[in-house]
N, C-alpha and C positions, 0 to 999 in steps of 0.2 A: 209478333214477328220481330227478328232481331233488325236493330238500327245500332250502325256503330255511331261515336262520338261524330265523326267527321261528317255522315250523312246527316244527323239534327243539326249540327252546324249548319251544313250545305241548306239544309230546308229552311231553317230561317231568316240566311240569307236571300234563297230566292222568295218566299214569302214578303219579304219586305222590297225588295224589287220589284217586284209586280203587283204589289198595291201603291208603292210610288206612281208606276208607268199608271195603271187606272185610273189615278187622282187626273192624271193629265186627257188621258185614253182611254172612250170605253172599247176594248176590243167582246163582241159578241160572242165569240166561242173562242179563240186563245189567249186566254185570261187564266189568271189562279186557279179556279175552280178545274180547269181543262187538268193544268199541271200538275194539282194535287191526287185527279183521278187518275191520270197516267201514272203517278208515283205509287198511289197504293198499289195496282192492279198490276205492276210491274212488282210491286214486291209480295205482290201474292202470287205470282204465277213463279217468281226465282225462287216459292218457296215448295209452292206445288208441284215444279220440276226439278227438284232436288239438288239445286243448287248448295255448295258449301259457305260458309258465310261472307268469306271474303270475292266468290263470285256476287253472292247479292249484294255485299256493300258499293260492286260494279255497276250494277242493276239499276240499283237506286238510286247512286250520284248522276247515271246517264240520263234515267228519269227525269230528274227533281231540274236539272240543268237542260232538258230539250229544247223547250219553248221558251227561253230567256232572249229569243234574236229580236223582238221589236224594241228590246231598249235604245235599237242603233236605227234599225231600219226593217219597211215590210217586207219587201222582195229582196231577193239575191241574198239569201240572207245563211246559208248552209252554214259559213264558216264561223259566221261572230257565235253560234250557239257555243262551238268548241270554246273558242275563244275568251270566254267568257267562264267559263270551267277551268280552263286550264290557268286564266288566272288566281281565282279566286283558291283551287286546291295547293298551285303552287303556295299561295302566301299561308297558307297552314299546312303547310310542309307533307303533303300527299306524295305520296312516293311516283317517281317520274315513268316510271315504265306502266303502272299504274292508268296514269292520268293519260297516257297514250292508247290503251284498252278503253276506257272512259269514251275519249273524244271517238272513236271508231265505236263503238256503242253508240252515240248520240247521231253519227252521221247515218246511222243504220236506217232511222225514221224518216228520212230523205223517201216519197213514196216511189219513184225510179227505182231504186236500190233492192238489190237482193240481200236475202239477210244468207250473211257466211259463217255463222257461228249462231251455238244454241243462245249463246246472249242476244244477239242482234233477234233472232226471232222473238224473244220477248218481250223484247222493248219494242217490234214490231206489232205484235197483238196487243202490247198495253195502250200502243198508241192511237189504233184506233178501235179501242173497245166499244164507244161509243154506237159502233155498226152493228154491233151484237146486242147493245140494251134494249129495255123497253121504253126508253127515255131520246131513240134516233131521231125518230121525227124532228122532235123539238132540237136538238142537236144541229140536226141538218139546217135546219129553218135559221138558225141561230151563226152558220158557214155561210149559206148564201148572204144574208146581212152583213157579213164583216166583209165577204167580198167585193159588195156592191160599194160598201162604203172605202175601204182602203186601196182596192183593185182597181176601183174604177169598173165592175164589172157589168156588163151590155147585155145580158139575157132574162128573157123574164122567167118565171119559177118555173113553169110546166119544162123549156128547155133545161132548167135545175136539173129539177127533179126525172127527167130523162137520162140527165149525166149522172146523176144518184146513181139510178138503178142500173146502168150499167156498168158501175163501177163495182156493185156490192155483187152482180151477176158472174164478174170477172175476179171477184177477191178471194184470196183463200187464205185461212189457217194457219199457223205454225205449228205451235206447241199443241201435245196433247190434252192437255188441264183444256186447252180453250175449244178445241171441238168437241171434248165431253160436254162443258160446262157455258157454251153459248148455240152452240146449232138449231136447235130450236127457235131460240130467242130472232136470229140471224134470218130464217126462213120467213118467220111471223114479219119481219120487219118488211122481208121483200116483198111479200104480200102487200100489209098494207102501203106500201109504197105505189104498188102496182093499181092497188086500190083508190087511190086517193087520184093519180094520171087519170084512172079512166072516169072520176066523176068532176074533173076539170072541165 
């Protein structure tokens, strides 16, 4: 899939960001691993919805830059993602109107947020594709853990995984690539989620 100059730029930079912030912090699910599967999956879906290239070089940079906000801080955290983007594109000369598209892509992943545009919903199903794999469980188990340790969070799993299922009960879809190519996977999960509450 195409990657301009500016996006392997962009990815090595945050690649090397986020194995800094690890050396110091383990975050249990937004970590690299998270950010690089949001990047691919976002750039397979801006491919599979027939994005032009200069749309998915959008795509990608909003990706690759989402989850950069605990370099500063956990919570409160919406704006430093931008901020963090818009400097780094500024200093390699990213065109400004550009990097405005960009940071409105990135804010789309705010889970409140309606997404307003075919971009926003991409980067809205790459972000949490994780609800659609065969690999959520472990995913999830892997969210409550960062929460308990960085949140400060007060609830034991069974109320977790209550809030899980009603959350993936109440989720829907964007793009069409991703209710072809996850609904299945999506149902199984709710199952065994369902599954797993009732032999708590």
């Amino acid at each position: 899939m195409f990657q301009s100059d500016i996006v392997l730029k962009s990815k090595d930079y945050v690649k090397k960001l986020l194995a800094d912030i690890d050396k110091k912090h383990w975050y249990f699910y937004h970590n690299l691993g998270h950010t690089l599967n949001v990047f691919e999956r976002a750039s397979y879906l801006a491919y599979k919805e027939w994005l032009d290239e200069e749309m998915q070089e959008i795509v990608q940079l909003a990706a690759i830059f989402h989850d950069t906000w605990f370099k500063k801080q956990y919570d409160k955290n919406e704006i430093i993602w931008t901020q963090i983007a818009e400097e780094f594109l500024k200093e390699n000369n990213f065109p400004e109107d550009k990097i405005d598209i960009v940071k409105n892509v990135i804010l789309a992943t705010i889970p409140s947020k309606e997404a307003m545009s075919h971009l926003e919903e991409i980067i809205k199903d790459a972000d949490v594709d994780n609800f659609w794999r065969d690999d959520f469980l472990d995913k999830n188990d892997r969210l409550y853990e960062e929460f308990k340790r960085f949140k400060k969070l007060d609830i034991n799993q069974k109320t977790w995984l209550e809030k899980s299922l009603k959350l993936l009960q109440k989720h829907k879809f964007y793009t069409k690539t991703q209710v072809e190519e996850r609904t299945e996977q999506f149902e199984q999960n709710k199952k065994e989620l369902k599954n797993r509450l009732k032999n708590m």
